[in-house]
VEXVEXDREN-985761 format. One line per 3 residues: number of its first residue (from 1); their letters; for each residue x, z, y of N, C-alpha, C. Coordinates in steps of 0.05 Angstrom, whole numbers, plus 32768, in hexadecimal, padded with zeros to 4 digits. Each point is the difference from the previous one (the first is absolute). Example, Ala and Ser with C-alpha at 12.3 -4.5 7.8 and 13.67 -1.06 7.14 Angstrom:
BEGIN
1 = AS = 8108,809C,7F8E,7FEE,8000,8018,8012,8000,8018 | 7FF9,7FF2,8015,8010,8001,8018,7FF1,800E,8016
END
This chain:
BEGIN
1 = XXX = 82BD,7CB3,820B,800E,7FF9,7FE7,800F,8019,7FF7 | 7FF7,800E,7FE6,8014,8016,7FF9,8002,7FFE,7FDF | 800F,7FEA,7FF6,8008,7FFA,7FED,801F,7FFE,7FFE
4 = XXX = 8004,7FE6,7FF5,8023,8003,7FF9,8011,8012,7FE9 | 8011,7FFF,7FFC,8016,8011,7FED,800D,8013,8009 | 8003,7FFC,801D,800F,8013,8011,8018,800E,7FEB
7 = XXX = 8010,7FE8,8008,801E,7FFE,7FEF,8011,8008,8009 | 7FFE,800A,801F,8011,8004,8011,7FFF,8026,8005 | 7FE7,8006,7FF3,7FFA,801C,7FFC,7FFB,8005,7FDA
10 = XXX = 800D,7FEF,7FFB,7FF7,800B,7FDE,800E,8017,7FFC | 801F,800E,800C,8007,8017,7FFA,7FEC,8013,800D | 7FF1,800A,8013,7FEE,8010,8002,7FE4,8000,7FEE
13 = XXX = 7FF8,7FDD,7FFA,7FE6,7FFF,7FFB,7FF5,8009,7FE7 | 801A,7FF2,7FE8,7FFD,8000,7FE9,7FE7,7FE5,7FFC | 7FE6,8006,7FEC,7FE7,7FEE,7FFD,7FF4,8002,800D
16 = XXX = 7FF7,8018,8020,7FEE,7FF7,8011,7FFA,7FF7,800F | 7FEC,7FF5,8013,8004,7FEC,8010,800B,800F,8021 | 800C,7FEC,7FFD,8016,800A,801E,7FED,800C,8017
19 = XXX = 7FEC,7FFC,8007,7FF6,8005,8019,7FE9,8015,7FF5 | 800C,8016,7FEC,7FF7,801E,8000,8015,800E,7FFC | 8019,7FF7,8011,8015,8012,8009,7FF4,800C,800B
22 = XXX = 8012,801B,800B,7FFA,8012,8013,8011,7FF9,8014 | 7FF1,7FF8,801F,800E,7FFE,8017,7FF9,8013,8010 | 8016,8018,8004,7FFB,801E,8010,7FE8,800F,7FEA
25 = XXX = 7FF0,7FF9,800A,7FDD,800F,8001,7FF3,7FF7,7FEB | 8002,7FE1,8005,7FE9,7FEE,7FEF,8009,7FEF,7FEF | 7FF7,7FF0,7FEF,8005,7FEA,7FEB,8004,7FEA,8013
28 = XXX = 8012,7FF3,7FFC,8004,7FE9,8016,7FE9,7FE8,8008 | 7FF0,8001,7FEE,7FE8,7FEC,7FFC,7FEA,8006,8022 | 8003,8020,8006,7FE4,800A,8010,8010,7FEE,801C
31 = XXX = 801C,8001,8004,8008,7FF6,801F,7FEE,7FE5,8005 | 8006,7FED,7FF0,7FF2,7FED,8003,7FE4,8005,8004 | 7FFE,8008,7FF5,7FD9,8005,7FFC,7FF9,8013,801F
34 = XXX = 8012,8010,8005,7FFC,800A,801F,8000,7FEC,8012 | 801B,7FF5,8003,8000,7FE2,8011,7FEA,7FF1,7FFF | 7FF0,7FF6,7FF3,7FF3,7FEE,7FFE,7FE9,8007,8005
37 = XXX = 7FF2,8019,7FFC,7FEF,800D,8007,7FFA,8007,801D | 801F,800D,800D,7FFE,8001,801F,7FFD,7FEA,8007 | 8005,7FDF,7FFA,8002,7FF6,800D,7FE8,7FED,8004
40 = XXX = 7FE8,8009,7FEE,7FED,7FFC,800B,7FED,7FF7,7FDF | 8019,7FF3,7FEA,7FEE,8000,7FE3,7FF1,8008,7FFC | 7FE8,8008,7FF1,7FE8,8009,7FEA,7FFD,7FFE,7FEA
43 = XXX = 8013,7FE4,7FFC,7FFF,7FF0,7FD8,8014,7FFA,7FFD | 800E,8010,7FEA,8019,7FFA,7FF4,8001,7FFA,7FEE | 800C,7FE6,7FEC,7FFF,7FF6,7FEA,8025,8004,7FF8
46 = XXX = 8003,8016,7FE4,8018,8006,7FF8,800C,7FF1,7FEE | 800E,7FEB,7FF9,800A,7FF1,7FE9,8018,800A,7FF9 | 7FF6,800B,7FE6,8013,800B,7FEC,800B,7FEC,7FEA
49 = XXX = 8015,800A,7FFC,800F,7FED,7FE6,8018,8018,7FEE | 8007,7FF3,7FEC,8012,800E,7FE9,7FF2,800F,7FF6 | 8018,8020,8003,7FF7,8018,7FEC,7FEC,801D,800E
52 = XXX = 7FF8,8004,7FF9,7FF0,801F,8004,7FF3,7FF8,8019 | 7FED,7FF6,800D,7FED,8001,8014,7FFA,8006,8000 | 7FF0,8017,7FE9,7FF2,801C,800E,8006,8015,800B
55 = XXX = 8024,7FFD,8009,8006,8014,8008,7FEF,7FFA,8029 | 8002,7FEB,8004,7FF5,7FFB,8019,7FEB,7FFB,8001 | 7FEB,7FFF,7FE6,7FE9,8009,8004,7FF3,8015,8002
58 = XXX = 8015,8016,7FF4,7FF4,8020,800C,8008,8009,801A | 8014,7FF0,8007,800A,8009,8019,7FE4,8000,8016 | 7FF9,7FDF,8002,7FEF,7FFB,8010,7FDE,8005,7FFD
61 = XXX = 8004,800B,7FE2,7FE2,8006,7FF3,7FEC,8001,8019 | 8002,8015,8012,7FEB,800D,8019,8008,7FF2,8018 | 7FF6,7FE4,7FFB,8008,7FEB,8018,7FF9,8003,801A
64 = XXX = 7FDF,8015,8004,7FF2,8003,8011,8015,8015,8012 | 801B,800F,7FF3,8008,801D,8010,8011,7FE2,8018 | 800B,7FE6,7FFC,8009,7FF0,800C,7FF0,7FF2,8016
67 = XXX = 7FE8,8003,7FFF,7FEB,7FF3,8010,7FFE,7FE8,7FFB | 8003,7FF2,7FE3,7FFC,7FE8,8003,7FF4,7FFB,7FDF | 7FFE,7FEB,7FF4,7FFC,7FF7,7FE2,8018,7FF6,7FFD
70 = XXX = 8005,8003,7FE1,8013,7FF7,7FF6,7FF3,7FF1,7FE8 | 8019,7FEC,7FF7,7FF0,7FEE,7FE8,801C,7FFB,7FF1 | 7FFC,7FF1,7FEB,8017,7FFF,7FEF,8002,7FEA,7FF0
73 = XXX = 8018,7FEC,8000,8008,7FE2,7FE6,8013,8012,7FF6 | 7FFC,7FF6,7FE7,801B,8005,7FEA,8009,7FDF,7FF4 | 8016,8002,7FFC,8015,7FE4,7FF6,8013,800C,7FEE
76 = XXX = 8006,7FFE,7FEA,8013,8009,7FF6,801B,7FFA,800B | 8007,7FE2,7FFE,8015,7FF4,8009,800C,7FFF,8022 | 8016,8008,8003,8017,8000,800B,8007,7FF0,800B
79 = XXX = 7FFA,7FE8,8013,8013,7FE9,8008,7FF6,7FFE,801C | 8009,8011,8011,7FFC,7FFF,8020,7FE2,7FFD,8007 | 7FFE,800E,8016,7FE6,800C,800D,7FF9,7FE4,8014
82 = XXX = 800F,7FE6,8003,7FEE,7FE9,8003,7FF4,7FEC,7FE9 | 8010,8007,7FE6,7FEB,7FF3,7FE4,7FEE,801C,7FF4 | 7FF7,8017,8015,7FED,800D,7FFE,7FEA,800A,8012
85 = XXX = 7FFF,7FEB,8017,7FF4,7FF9,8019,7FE2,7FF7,7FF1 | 7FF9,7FF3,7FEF,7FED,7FF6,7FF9,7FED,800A,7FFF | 800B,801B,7FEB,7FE7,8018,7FFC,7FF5,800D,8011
88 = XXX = 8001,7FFE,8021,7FF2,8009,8015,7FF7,7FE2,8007 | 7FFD,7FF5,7FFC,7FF2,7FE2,8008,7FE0,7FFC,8003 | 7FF2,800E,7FE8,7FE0,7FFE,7FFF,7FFC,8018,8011
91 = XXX = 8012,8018,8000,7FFD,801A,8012,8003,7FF8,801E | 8009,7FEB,8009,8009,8005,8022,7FE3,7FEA,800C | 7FF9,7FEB,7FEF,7FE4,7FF9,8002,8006,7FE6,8019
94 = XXX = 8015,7FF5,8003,8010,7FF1,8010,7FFC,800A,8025 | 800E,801D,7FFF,8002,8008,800F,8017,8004,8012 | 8008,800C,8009,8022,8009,8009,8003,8019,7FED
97 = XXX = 8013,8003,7FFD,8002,801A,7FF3,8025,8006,8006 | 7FFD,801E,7FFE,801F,8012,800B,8009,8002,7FDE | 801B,7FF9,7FFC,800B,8000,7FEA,8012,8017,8006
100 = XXX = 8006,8015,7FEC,801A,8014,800C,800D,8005,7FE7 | 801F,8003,7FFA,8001,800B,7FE9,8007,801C,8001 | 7FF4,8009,7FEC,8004,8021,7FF2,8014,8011,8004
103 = XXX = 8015,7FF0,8001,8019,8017,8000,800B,7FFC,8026 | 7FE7,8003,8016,800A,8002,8015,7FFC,8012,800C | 800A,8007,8017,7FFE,801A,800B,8003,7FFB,8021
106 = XXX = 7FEB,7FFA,800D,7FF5,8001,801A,8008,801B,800A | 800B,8004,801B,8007,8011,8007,7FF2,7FFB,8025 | 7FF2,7FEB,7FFD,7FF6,7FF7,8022,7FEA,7FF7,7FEE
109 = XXX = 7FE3,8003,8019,7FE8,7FEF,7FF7,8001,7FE8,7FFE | 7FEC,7FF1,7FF1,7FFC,7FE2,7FFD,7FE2,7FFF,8008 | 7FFE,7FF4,8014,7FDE,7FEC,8006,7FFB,7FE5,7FF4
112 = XXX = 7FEC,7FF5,7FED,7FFF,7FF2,7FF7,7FE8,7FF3,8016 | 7FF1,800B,800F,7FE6,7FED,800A,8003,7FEC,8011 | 8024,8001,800E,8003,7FF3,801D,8016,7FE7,7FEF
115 = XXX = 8001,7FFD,7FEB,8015,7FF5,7FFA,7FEE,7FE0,7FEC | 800F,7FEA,8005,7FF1,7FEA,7FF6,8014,7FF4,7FE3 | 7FF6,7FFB,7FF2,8013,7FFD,7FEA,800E,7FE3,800C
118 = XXX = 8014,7FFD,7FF1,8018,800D,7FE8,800B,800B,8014 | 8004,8024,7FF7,8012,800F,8016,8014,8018,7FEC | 8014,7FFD,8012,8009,8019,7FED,800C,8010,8016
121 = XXX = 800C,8011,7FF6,8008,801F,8010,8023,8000,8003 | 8012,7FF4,800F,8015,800B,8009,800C,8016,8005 | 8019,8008,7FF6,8014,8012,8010,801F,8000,8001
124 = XXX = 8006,800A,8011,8025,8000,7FFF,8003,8015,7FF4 | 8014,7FF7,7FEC,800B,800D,7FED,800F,8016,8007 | 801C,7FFA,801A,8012,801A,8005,8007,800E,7FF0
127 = XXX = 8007,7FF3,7FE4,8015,800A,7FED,7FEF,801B,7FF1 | 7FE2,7FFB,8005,7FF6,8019,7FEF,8000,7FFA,7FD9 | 7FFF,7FE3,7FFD,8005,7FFC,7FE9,800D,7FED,7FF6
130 = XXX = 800C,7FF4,7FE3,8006,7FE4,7FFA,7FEB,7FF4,8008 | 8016,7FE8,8012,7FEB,7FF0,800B,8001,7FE6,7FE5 | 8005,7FFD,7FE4,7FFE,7FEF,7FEF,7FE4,8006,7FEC
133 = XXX = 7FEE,8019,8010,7FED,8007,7FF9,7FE7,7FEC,8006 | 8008,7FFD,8015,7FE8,7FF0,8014,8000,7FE2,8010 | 7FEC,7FFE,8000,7FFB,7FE5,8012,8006,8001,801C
136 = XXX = 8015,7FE9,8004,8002,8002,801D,7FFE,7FF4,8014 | 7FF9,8001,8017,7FF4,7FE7,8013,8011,8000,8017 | 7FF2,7FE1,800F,8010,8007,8015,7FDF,7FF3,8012
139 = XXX = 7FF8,8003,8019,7FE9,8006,8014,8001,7FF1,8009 | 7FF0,7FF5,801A,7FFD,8000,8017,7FE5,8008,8012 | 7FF7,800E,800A,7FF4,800D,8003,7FE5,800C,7FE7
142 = XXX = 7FF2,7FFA,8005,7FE9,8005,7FE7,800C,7FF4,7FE2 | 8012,7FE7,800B,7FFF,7FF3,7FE3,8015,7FFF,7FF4 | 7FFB,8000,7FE7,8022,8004,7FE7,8005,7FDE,8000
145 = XXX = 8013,8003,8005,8018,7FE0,8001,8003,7FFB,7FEC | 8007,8016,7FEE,8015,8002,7FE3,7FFD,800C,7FED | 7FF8,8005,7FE9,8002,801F,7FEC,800E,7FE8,7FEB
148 = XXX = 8014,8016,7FFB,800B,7FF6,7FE9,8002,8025,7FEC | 7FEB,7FF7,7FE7,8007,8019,7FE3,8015,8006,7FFF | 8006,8016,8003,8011,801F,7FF6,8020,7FE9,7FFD
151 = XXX = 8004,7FF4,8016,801E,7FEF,7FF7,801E,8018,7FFE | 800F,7FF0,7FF5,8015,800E,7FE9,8015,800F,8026 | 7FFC,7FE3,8011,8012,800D,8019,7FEC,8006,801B
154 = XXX = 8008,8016,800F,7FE5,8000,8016,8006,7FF2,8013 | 7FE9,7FF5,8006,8000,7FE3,8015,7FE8,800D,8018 | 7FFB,8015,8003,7FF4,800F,8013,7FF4,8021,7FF7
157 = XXX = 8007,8004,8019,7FFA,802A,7FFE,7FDE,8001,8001 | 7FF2,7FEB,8007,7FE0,8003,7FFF,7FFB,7FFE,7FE9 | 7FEF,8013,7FF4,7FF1,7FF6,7FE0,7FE8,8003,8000
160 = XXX = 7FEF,7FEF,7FE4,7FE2,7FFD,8003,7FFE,800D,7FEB | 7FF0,801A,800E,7FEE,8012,7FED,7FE9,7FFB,7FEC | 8001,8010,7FED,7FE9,7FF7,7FEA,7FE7,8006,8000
163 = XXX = 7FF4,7FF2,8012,7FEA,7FFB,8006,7FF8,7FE9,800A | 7FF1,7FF2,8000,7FF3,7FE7,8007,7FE3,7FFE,8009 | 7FED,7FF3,8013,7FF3,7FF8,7FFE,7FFC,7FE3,7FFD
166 = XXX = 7FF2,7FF6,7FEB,8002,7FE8,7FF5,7FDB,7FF4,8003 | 8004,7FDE,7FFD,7FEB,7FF7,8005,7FF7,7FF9,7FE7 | 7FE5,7FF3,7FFA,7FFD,7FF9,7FE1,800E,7FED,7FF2
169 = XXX = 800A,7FE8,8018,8012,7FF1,7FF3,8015,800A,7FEB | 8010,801D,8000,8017,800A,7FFA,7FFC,7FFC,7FE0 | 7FE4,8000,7FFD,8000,7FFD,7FDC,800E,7FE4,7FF9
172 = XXX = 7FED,7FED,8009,8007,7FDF,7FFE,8023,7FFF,8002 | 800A,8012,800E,801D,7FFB,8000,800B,800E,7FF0 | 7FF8,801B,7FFF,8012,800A,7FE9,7FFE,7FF0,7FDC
175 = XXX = 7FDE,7FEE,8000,8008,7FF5,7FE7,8016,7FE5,8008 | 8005,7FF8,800F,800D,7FEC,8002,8024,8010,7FF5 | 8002,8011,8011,8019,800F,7FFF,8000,8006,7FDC
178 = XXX = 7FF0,800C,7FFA,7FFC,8004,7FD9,8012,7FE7,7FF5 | 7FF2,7FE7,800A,8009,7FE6,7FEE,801D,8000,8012 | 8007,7FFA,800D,8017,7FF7,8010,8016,8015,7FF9
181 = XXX = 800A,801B,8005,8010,801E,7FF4,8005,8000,7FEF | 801F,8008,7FEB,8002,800C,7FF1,8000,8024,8005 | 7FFA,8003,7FEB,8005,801F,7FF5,7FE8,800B,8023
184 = XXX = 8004,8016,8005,7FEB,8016,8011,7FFC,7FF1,8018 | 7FE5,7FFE,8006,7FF2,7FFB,801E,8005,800C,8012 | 8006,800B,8015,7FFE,8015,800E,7FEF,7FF6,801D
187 = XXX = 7FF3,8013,8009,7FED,8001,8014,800F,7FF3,8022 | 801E,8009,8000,8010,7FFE,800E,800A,7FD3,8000 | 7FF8,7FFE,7FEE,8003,7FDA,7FF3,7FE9,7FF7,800F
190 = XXX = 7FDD,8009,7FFC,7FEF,7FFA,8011,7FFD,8006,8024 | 800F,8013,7FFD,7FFF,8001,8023,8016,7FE7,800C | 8012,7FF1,7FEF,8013,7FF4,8003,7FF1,7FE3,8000
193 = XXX = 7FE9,7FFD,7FF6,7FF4,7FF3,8007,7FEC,7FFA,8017 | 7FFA,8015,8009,7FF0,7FFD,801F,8014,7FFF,8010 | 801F,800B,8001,8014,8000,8017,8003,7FDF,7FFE
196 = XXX = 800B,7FF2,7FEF,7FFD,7FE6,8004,7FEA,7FEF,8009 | 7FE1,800C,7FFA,7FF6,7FEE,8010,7FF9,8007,8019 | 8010,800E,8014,7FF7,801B,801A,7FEE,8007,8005
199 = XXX = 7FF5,8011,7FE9,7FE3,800F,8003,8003,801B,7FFF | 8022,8004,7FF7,7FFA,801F,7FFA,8009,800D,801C | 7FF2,8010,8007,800F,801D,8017,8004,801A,7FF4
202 = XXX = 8001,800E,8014,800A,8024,7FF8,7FF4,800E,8016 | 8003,8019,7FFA,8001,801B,800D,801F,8006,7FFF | 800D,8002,8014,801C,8015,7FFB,7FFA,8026,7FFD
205 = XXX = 8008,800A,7FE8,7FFD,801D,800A,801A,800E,8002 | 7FFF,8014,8006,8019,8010,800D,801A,8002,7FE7 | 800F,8008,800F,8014,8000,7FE2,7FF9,8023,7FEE
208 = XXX = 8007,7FFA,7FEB,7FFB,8011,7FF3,7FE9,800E,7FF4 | 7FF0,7FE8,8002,7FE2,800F,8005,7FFE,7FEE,7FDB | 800B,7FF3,7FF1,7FF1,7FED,7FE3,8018,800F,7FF3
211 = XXX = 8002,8003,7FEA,8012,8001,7FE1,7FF4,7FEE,7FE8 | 800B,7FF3,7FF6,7FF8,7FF8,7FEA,800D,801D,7FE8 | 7FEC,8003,7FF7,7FFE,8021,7FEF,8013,7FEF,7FE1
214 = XXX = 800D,7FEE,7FF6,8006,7FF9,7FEB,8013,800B,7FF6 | 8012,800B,800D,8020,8006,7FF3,7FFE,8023,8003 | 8014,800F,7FF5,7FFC,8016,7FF7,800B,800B,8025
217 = XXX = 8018,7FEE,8005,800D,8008,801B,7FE6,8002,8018 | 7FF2,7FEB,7FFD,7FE3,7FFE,8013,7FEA,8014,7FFB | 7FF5,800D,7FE2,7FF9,8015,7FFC,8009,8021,800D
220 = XXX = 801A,8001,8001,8011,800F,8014,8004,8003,8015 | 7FF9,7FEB,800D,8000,7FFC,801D,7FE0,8006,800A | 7FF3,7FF3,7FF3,7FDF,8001,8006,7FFE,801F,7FFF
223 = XXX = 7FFD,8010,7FED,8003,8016,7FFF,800F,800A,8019 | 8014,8004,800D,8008,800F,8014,7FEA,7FF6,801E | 7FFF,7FE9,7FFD,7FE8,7FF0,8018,7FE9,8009,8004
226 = XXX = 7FEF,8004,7FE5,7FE8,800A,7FFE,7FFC,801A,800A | 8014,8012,7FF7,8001,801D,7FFA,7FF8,800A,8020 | 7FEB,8013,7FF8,7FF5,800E,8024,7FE8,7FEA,800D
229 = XXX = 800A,7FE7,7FFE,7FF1,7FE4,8010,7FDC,8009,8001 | 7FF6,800A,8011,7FE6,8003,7FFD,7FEA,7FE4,7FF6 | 7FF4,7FFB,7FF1,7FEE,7FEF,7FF9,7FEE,8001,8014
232 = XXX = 7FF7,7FE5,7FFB,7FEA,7FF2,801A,7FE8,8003,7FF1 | 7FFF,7FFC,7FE8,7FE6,7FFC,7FEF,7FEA,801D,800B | 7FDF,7FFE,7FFF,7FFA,800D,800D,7FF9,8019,7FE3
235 = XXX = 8007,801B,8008,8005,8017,7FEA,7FF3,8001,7FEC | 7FEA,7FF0,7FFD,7FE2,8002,7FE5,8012,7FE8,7FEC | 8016,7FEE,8010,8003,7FEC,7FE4,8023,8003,7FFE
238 = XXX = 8007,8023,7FFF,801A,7FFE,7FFE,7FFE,8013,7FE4 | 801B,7FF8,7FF2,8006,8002,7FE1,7FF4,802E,8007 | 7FF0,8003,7FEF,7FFF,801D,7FFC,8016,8007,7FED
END
């Protein structure tokens, strides 16, 4: 998902779309697209929304330097990335499919082959960011007890990273979520629905290893993290 207003970066962005910032080296859009790639992807479907999407269609023009395909929805409209779950619906072919959003920044690998949906990716926070950013859980071993969305007070230092692997059901729910929500869906509302019915688990990864890339302060920080970090990607599909 690399759409949105990214309102929270409109003093850097101005009209472009947020995830062709520059993070260190690269446009923030390629991290993801590395992640998902190491972690074992081949087909990536990009859903765009708002203003200027071609700026992240030149980014990614030479999909093949990534080792994988890329594909592309456009939506004009703006109202959260679970009332825009749909448009990968005929694309996932009622499969499992890894959901991630755009403005993240993996700093540890992700394996998608050993993992059974609905799963998502844990970590302890340790004060690397606002924790009113993120989803937060509470465990017991494999399984999330709890996620409660980006709440106003923190009710645990574990948070759930943006990424998901989701089953085909996730559409059938996110239209249900459409009629039921006011104002924005968020992806973080559907995982809230597999924690209630105890299907969802995790991966825990180390601390410091996720940023959500949204705020100008997290742009700043990512930047000092990245900087030096040798890339895993193998040298034929790194940015020339």
């Amino acid at each position: 998902m690399a759409g949105g207003k990214g309102t929270r970066l409109a003093s850097l962005k101005g009209n472009i779309n947020k995830h062709a910032l520059p993070v260190y080296d690269r446009p923030m859009i390629e991290y993801p697209i590395r992640t998902l790639v190491e972690g074992g992807v081949t087909e990536i479907l990009v859903l765009l929304n708002w203003r200027n999407p071609e700026a992240i269609l030149e980014i990614l023009e030479e999909s093949n330097r990534f080792g994988c395909e890329i594909y592309y929805r456009y939506i004009k409209e703006v109202d959260g990335p679970g009332r825009q779950l749909w448009l990968a619906e005929k694309w996932v072919r009622n499969e499992n499919f890894v959901l991630m959003l755009g403005d993240s920044l993996y700093l540890h690998p992700l394996q998608f082959d050993d993992v059974q949906a609905p799963h998502i990716w844990t970590m302890p926070l340790n004060g690397l960011d606002d924790p009113s950013k993120y989803g937060q859980v509470t465990v017991a071993g494999n399984r999330v007890l709890t996620l409660v969305d980006k709440p106003k007070d923190q009710v645990s230092d574990l948070i759930q990273t943006a990424t998901w692997v989701l089953p085909p059901d996730a559409f059938e729910k996110a239209r249900v979520l459409e009629q039921t929500v006011q104002g924005e869906v968020h992806i973080g509302m559907l995982a809230e629905e597999y924690v209630r019915e105890g299907r969802m688990t995790h991966t825990s990864l180390p601390a410091g290893s996720y940023l959500d890339l949204g705020t100008p302060e997290a742009l700043y920080k990512a930047a000092e993290l990245v900087r030096g970090m040798p890339w895993q990607m193998p040298a034929s599909t790194l940015v020339k």
